[in-house]
LOVOZA-819370 format. One record per residue (C-alpha): x, y, z; residue in one letter. Coordinates in steps of 0.02 Angstrom, whole numbers, padded with zeros to 5 digits, always signed. Each point is the difference from the previous one (the first is absolute). Last residue first. Example, Ala and Ser with C-alpha at 12.3 -4.5 7.8 and 13.67 -1.06 7.14 Angstrom:
BEGIN
+00684-00053+00357S/-00069-00172+00033A/
***
This chain:
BEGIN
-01869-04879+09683X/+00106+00041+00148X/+00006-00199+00020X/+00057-00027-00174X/+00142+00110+00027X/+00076-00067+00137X/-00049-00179-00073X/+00138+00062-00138X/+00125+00095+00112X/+00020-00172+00120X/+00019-00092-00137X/+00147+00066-00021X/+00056-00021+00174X/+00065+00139+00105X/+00068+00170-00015X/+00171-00061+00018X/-00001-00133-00161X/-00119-00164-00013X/-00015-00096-00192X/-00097-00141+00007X/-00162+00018-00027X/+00024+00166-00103X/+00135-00088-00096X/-00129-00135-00076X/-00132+00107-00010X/+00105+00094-00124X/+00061-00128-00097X/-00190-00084-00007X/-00081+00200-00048X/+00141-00008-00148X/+00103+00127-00009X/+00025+00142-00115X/+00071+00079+00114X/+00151-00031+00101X/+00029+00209+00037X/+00155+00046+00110X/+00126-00013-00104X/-00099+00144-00117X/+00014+00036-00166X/-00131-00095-00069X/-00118+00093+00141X/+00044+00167-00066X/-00065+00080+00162X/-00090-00116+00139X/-00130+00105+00097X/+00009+00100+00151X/-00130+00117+00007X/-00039+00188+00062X/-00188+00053-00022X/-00089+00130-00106X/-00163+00088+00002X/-00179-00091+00004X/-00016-00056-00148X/-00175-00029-00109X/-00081-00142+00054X/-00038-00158-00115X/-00130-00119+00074X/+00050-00179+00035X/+00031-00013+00178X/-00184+00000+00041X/+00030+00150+00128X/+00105+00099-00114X/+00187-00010+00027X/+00087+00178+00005X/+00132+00015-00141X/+00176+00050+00047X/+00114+00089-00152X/+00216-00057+00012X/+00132+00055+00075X/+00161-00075+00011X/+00120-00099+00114X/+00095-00128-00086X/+00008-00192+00074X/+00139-00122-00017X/+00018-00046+00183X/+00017+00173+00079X/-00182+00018+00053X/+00047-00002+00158X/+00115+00135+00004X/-00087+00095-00119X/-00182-00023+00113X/+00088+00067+00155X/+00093+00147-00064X/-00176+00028-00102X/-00080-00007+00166X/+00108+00126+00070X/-00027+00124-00117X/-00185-00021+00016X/-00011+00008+00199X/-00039+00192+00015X/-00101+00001-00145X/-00108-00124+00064X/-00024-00169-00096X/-00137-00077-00097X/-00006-00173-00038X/-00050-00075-00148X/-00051-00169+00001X/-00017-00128-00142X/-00074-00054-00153X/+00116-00013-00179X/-00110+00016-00159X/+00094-00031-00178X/-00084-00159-00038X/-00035-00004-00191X/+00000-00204-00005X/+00171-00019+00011X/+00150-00099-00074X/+00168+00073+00048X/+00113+00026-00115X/-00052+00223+00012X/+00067+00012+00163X/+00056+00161+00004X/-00163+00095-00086X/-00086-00086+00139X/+00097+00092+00144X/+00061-00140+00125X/-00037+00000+00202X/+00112-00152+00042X/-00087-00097+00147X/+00148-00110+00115X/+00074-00161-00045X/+00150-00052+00090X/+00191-00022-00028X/+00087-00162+00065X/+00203+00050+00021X/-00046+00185+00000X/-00120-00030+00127X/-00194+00009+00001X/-00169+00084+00064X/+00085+00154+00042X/+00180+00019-00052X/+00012-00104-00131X/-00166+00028-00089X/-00003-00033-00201X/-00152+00099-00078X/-00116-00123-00121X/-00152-00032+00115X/-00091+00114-00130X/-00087+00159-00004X/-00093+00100-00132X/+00020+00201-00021X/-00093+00097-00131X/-00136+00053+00118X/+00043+00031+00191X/-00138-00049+00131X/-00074+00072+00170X/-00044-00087+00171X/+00017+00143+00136X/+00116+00053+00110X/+00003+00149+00119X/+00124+00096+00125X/+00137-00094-00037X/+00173-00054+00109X/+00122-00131-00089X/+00017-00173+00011X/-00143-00043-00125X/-00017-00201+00058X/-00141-00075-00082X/-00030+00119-00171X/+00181+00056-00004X/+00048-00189-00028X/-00067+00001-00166X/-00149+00141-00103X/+00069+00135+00114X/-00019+00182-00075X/+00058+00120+00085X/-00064+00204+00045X/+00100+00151+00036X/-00016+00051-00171X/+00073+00196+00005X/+00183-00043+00060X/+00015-00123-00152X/-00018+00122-00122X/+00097+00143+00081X/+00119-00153-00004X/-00009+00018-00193X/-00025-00164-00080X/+00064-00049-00164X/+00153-00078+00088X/-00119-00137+00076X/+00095-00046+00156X/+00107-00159+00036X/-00056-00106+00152X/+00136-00002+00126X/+00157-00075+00065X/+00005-00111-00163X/-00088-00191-00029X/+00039+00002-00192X/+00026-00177+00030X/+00172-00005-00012X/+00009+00133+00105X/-00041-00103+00149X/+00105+00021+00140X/-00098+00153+00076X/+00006+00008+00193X/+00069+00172+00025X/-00167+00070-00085X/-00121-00071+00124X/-00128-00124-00033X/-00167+00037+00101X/-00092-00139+00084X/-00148+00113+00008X/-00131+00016+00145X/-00185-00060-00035X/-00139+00140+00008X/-00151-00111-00079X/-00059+00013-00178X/-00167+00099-00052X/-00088-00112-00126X/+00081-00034-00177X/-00118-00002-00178X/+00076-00143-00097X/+00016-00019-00173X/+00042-00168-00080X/+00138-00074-00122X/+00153+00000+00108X/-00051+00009+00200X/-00140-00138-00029X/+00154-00109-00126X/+00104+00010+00168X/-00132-00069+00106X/-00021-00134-00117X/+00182-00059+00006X/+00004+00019+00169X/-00133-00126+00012X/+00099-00123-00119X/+00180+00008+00081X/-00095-00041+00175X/+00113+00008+00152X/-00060+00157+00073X/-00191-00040-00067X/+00003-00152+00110X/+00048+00086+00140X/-00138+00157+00005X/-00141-00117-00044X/-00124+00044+00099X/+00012+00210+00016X/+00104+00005-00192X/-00115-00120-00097X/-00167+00092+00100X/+00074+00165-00073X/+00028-00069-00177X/-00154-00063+00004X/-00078+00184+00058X/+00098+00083-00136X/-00047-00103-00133X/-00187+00001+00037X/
***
């Protein structure tokens, strides 16, 4: 019942929710606290940054994601499939030969990842998903959630290479490129799979650490920079109703 109200808010409503602090605010609690099972997104192009255009180093915004040292690139070679639990999910960018909705366990996700050269600037940074390992975020205050839902797309060996070019480059905002065990999602959503091989992520590394990471922040602070904030990819906003809609 959710979903569809929050579908009817987005179809009638469309401007009101653009410059509402208070309905952003809600939407950004759905994406924090609840699991969501993802339908099949629509081919968008990507607004692409590329590497000649990085001025923000400050913000641990580099030329390209880093890569998980404790990963062999015979490793890597062998996946061939993503996981996209943000932006991936409604605008891939890359060539696949399958996706499906899948999960990652151990993971939660947060609006808590500065964007300055996607959904923000370096002079007004926005708020994009930070995909956090539990065990690293150990302040926060859960309830035991430690399920991330998604899409994983699967890629053709002949295109794989190149879609990690792509995904590092875009991915270059703070994010570490891994891989991590893929879980099927049951048909009630709820029902624990066993995994179904292993997928490439890009997830926020040593979050303290990182000039790129705001969390924790309050859901208010960060609705409040999502409404606002608008960088080369478009508005902020724009990425959260993006995502809502492909729910």
């Amino acid at each position: 019942m959710r979903m569809i109200a929050g579908r009817r808010l987005l179809t009638h409503q469309r401007q009101l929710v653009h410059t509402s602090l208070a309905v952003t605010a809600i939407l950004v609690v759905r994406f924090q606290s609840t699991p969501i099972a993802f339908s099949v997104p629509r081919m968008q192009q990507p607004a692409l940054i590329e590497p000649e255009q990085c001025e923000e180093v400050a913000f641990d915004c580099w030329e390209r994601a880093h890569v998980d040292e404790n990963i062999s690139s015979d490793e890597f070679a062998k996946a061939r499939t993503v996981f996209g639990y943000g932006s991936l999910i409604f605008r891939p960018g890359f060539p696949y030969k399958r996706m499906y909705p899948a999960c990652v366990r151990g993971y939660l996700r947060r609006f808590w990842q500065m964007s300055c050269d996607h959904r923000g600037t370096p002079e007004s940074p926005g708020r994009v998903l930070a995909l956090l390992r539990t065990q690293d975020v150990s302040q926060i205050a859960g309830d035991g959630e430690d399920v991330v839902f998604g899409m994983a797309f699967e890629v053709d060996a002949a295109d794989w290479q190149d879609v990690l070019e792509t995904l590092d480059i875009r991915e270059r905002h703070g994010y570490t490129r891994t891989l991590t065990r893929l879980y099927p999602v049951s048909s009630d959503g709820h029902d624990e799979l066993p995994s179904c091989g292993e997928a490439v992520i890009y997830y926020t590394y040593n979050p303290e650490c990182s000039a790129a990471y705001a969390g924790p922040e309050s859901v208010e602070a960060s609705a409040k920079v999502i409404a606002r904030a608008v960088g080369p990819s478009g508005p902020n906003d724009e990425y959260l109703f993006s995502l809502v809609e492909a729910a």
